[in-house]
N, C-alpha and C positions, 0 to 999 in steps of 0.2 A: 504494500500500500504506500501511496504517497502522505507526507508529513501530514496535508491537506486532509485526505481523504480518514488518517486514523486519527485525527482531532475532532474534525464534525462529528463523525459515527460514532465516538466513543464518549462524546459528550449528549450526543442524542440516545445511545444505549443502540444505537444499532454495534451488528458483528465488526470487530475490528481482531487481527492477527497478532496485535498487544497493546501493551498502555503507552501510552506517548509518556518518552525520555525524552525532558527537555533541559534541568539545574537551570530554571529560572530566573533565580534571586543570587546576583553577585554581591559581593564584597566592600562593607564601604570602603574609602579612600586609604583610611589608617591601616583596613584590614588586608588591603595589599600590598602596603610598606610592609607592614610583617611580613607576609607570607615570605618576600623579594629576601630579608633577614634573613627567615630562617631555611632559605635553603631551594626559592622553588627554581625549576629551571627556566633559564633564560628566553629560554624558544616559548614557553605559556606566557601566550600575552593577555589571555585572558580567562571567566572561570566556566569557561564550557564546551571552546572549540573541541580541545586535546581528547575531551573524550566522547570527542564522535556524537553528539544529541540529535536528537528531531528538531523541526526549527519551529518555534512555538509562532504564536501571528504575528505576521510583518506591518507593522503600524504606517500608512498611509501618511506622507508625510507632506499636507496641505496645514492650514492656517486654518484652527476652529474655534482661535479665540480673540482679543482683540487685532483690529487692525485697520490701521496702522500700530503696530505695537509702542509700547513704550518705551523711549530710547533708556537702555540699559544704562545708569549711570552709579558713582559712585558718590556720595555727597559725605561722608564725612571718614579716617583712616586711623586708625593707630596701631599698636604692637597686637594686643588683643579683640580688637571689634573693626567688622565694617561695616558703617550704613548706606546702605545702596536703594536705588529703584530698579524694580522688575520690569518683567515687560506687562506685567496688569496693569501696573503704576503704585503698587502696593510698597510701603516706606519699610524693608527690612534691615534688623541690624541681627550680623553673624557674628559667631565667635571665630576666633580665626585658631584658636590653639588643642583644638581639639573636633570631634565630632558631636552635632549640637544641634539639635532644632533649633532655627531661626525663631528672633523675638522679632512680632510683624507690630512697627510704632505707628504707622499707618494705613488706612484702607483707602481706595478711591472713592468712594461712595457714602455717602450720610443722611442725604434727602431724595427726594422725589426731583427736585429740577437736578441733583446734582448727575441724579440717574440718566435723566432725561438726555441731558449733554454728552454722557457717558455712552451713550446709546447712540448714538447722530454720529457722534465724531469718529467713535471705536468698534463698533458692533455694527453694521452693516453687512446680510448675509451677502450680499454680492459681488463685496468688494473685491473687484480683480487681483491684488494681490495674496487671496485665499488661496485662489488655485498656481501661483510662482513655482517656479523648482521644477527637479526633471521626474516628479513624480509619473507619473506616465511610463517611460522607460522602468522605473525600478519594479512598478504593478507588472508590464509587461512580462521579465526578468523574472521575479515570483511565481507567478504563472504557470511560466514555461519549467521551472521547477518543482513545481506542485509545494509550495510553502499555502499554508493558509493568510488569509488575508485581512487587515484589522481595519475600519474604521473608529477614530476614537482613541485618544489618549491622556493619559495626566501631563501637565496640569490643565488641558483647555477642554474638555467635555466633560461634563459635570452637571446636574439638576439643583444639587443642592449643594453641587462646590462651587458652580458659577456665583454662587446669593453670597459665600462665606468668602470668596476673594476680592469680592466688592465691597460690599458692609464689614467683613469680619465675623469673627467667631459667633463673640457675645452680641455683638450689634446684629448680626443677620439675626440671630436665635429671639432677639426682643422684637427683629421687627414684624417676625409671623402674628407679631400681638398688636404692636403698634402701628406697623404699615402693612398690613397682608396683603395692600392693590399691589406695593412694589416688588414683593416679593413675588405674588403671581407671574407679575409684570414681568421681570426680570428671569424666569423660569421659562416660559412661554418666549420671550425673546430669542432666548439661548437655543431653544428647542428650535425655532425660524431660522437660527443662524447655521445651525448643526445640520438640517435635514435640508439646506440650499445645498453647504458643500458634500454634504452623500451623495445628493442627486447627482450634481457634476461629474462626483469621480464613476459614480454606477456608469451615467451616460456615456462613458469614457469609455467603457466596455470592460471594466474589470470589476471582478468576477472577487465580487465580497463573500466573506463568511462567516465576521463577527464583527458586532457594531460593541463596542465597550463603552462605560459611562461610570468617569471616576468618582467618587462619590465625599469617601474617610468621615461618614457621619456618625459613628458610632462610638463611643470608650470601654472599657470595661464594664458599665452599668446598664449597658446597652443604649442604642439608638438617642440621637439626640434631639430628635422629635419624636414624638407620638405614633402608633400605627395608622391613626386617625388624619393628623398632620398630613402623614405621608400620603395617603390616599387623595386627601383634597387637595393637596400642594401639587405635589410629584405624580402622580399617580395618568393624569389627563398627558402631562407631558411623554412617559415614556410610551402610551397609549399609543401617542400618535409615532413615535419613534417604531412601536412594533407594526402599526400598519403599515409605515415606511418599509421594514424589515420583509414583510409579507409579500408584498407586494412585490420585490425587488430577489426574491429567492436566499435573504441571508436569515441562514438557521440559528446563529448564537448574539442571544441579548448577552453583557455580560455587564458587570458589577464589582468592582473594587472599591470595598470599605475596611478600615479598620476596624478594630475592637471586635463587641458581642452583638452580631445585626439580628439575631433568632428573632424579637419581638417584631421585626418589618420584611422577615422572608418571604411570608405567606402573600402582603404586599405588594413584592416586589412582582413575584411569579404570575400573581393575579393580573400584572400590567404587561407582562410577555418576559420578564426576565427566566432565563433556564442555563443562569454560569455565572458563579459567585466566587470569591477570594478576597483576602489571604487565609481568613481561619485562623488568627491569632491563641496562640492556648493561651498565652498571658494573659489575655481576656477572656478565657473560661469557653473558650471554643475546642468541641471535640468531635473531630470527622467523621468518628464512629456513631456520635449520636444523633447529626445531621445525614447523615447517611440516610438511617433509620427514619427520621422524621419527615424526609423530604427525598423520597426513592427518585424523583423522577429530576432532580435536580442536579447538575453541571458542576463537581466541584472544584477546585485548587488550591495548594496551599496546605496547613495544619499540622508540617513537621514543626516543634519544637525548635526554632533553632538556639536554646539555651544549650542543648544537650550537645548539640557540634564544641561546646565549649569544654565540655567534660575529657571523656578519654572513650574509645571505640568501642568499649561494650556499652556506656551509655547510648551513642548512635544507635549501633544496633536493637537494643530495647525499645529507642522512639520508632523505628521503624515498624519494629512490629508491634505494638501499638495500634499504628494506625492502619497496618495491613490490612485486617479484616475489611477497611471499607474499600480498599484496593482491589480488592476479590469481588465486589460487590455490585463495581465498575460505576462510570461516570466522573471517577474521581483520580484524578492528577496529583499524585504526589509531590508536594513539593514542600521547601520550607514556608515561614509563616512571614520571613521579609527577609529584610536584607541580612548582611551576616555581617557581626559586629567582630568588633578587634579583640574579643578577649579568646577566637576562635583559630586555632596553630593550623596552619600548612599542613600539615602531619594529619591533624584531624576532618578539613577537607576533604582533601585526597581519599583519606578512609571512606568518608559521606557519598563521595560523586562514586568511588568505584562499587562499593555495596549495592548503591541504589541500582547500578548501571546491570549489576550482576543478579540481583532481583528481577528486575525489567526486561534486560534484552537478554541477559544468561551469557 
């Protein structure tokens, strides 16, 4: 089978010949100084070619979020911090001495006109410089390879991360109470600006097979709005995303949030989602109970990757752990994010060749 062909099928539960081998989730920045330390070879240049993987979806690379974007600048510098502008226009200051969520000191958005502005000037589904680049060629290229094909990606496609990169966290989260037209508004925009540039690339004659829609609405306590929320809010938007999807022959809605999303699954599915990740366990996510709860659902994600930190029989135990949902199928083994620096080269290598010897034998 082609990468293509055992990714639809196998997230659909149709037969596939095995599970898609992808090691997904690379390494932050720190955790490749290390690795380079202690020893890895020269020639891996990075964490998944060397052993041979399936290649997970090729992300379509047009312009789904502002644009004209916002010119990248730096506005203030020292030993330990930078504060910069993104291309949202959103005010972040970085640690520069270690690995660190950004502190965001500002958002672009605060009011209804300032929306308004923000909409005119930046958000425009048709702005010709959505579809720049040699996308076209690399779709073709894919293709002719049988890779699967992604509309959609972090940080510019989003229902309810478009509202939280505009307003912000706390501010988007007050304004479902205080402004819920802008918030529609703003949801419903995102959704016009998102299902212009699908149409163009479909028109283009390439041959989609998952539309993704990044989300991170969740914590540990789960969901940061209500099931309720999500339905009235979100619910209309991805609605129309899946008659976009129907319409057009792409079989995978898919869904990237942090945290515990169980309270907005049912949700999600209800509006055409059928392919969810990462499955954080730190947030009390376990593959084998979603598994069970949601037979018909897409999953990815939900290794531990605390346990890459330990020593190889711990790997090994998180693995099988989550095997049983592996046997179960629909479900993509993989880790739960990125892989932090407190995780050895040595133990890696253990992760990627285990899984690979599970998988493909």
């Amino acid at each position: 089978m082609t990468d293509r062909e055992r990714f639809v099928n196998y997230i659909l539960g149709k037969p596939v010949d095995r599970v898609p081998f992808w090691l997904f989730w690379g390494g932050w920045g720190r955790t490749w100084q290390r690795w380079e330390r202690e020893g890895k070879p020269a020639e891996i240049k990075d964490h998944r070619s060397f052993m041979r993987p399936d290649c997970p979806p090729c992300v379509v690379p047009v312009n789904y979020g502002p644009c004209p974007q916002f010119e990248r600048k730096v506005l203030s510098e020292d030993d330990s911090y930078k504060v910069h502008v993104d291309h949202w226009g959103i005010i972040r200051r970085d640690y520069k001495r270690g690995e660190s969520m950004c502190e965001f000191v500002k958002f672009p958005v605060a009011t209804r006109d300032e929306w308004e502005r923000y909409k005119a000037e930046r958000l425009s589904p048709h702005h010709p410089a959505r579809l720049a680049g040699d996308w076209r060629a690399k779709c073709a290229d894919w293709m002719a390879k049988g890779y699967p094909i992604q509309l959609g990606s972090f940080p510019d496609v989003g229902i309810f991360g478009s509202v939280r990169w505009l307003l912000g966290d706390e501010e988007g989260l007050m304004a479902f109470y205080t402004q819920p037209d802008v918030v529609h508004d703003i949801m419903h925009h995102m959704a016009d600006v998102y299902l212009a540039v699908f149409r163009a690339v479909v028109d283009a004659g390439v041959q989609v097979d998952v539309i993704h829609i990044w989300e991170d609405m969740c914590g540990r306590q789960g969901p940061l709005i209500s099931p309720a929320f999500w339905r009235e809010f979100m619910g209309p938007c991805y609605r129309r995303i899946k008659a976009f999807a129907d319409a057009h022959d792409i079989p995978i809605i898919s869904v990237d949030t942090d945290g515990q999303p169980l309270l907005i699954v049912e949700p999600m599915m209800e509006a055409g989602v059928n392919y969810l990740w990462p499955f954080e366990v730190a947030a009390g996510c376990d593959v084998n109970f979603f598994r069970e709860r949601f037979p018909t659902l897409g999953m990815m994600g939900g290794i531990d990757k605390r346990a890459l930190a330990k020593d190889p029989a711990a790997i090994d135990a998180e693995l099988d752990r989550i095997w049983p949902a592996v046997e179960k199928g629909r479900y993509i083994p993989e880790l739960d994010h990125g892989i932090p620096d407190d995780v050895s080269w040595a133990n890696y290598l253990h992760y990627a060749q285990e899984m690979k010897r599970r998988i493909v034998g």
